[in-house]
C-alpha positions, -999 to +999 in steps of 0.1 A: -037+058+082-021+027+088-011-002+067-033-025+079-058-004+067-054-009+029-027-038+024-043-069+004-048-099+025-066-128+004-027-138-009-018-166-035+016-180-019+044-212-029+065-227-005+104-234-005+093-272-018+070-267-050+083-264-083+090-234-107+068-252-126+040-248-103+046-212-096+050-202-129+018-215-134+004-192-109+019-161-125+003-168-155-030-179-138-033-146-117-012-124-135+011-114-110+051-107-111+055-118-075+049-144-051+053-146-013+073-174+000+058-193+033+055-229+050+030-230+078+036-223+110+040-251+138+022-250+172+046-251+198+046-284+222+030-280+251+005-249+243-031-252+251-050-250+223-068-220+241-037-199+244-025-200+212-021-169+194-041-158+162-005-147+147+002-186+146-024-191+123-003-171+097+020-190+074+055-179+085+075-155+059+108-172+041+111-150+011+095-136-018+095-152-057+098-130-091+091-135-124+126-122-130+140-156-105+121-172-131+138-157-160+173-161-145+167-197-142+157-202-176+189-185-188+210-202-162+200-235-179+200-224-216+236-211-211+251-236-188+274-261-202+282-283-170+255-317-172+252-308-132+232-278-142+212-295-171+177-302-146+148-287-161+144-253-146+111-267-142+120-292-121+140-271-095+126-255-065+109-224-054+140-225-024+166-225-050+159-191-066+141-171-043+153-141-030+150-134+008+124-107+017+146-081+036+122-054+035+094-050+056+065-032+070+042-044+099+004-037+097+009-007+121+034+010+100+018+041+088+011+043+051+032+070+044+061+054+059+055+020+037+052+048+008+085+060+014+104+032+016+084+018-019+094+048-035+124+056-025+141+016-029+119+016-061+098-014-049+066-020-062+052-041-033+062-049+006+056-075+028+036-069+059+046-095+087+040-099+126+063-105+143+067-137+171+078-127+203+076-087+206+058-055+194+080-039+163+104-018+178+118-002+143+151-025+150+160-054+123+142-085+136+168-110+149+174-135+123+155-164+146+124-144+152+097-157+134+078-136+109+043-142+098+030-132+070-001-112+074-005-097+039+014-072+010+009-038+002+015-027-033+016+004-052-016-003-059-031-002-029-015+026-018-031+047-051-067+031-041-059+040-010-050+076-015-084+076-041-107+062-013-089+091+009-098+118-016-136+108-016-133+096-054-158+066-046-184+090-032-212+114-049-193+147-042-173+171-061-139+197-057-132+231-049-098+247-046-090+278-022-061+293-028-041+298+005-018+337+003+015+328+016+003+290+035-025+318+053-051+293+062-075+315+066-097+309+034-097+272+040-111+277+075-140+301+059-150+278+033-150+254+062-175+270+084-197+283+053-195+244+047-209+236+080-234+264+077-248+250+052-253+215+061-224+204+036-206+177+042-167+173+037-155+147+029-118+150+023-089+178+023-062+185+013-038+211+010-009+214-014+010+213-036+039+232-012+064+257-021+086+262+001+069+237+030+040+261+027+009+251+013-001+270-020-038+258-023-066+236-004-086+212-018-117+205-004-141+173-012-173+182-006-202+157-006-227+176-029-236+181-063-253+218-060-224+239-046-243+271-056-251+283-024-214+279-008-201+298-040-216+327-039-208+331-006-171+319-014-177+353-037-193+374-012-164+368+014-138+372-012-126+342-014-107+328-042-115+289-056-115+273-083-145+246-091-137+216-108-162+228-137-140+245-161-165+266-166-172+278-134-144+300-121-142+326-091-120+351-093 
């Protein structure tokens, strides 16, 4: 899965030249604790109209705006003594106080990757850009190439994501194999039995690990009568665990 595949792309965005008065009006209108920086991007002279890429349709990245810029500004100005720094926060501009959005994924980074890097620099949201002149290449962009902004991915969308992956949108229900020492044996039986039975499958996955080896499968199956597949879970001597408490093979 790639990010392009779940990153939000119907963006709210400022530019360098509005107001903190207009953005904070934003946050409050949509509720968000970030805004993506842009201005548009211009056609280059002398390109036909007909060979102009899509990419330049995108607003070009210049940085991303937080609530907490915000905040700084207001205490900035509250504490300040000097008559130089008496504007109205309000007054001041977007390009004054945002930060510049060093961290990014393109919209073929895997989701995992993008996952990692959120986690693990405690971000709560990326910016997905396209870059001008050349396919990503994993090296830092040079600071003149252009990067358009072609959506964000958020924590959010990466737990939607990871629901929509799991089949939780979808009539179904789960069943747990346990897997002896990673043996994936069990999860290949349930599997056929699955397929023997005309059941569909609609997700899997195995862990958690211990070790690097898988302890247990999950399986997402895309029926509400699993009757039939447990008892021959039972018959094959198979060990699961259905998602009704109350149903339990042993």
């Amino acid at each position: 899965m790639i990010v392009r595949e779940v990153m939000t792309t119907n963006l709210v965005t400022v530019t360098p030249d509005d107001t903190l008065s207009h953005a904070v009006s934003l946050f409050r209108q949509h509720q968000f604790h970030h805004l993506p920086v842009v201005r548009a991007a211009s056609k280059p002279a002398g390109t036909p109209s007909t060979q102009r890429r899509t990419r330049d349709s995108l607003p070009i990245l210049e940085g991303l705006l937080t609530s907490s810029d915000i905040d700084l500004a207001v205490a900035v100005e509250t504490e300040s003594s000097s008559d130089a720094l008496r504007r109205p926060w309000q007054e001041r501009r977007v390009a004054e106080v945002m930060q510049r959005a060093t961290m990014r994924v393109t919209p073929t980074t895997s989701v995992a990757a993008a996952a990692q890097i959120l986690v693990e620099r405690g971000l709560n949201y990326l910016p997905v850009v396209e870059y001008e002149d050349a396919e990503p290449t994993g090296e830092p962009a040079e600071p003149e190439t252009r990067a358009f902004l072609a959506g964000l991915l958020t924590r959010s969308d990466l737990l939607l994501a990871l629901a929509r992956a799991l089949g939780a949108y979808e009539p179904g229900m789960d069943l747990t194999v346990e897997l002896p020492g990673g043996d994936l044996a069990p999860l290949a039986g349930l599997l056929l039995m699955a397929k023997d039975l005309h059941i569909q499958v609609r997700s899997i996955l195995a862990a958690p690990l211990k070790g690097n080896v898988p302890r247990v499968a999950t399986v997402r199956l895309g029926t509400i009568n699993p009757a039939p597949l447990l008892v021959r879970l039972h018959e094959a001597g198979i060990h699961y665990i259905f998602a009704d408490p109350f149903v339990e093979g042993r």
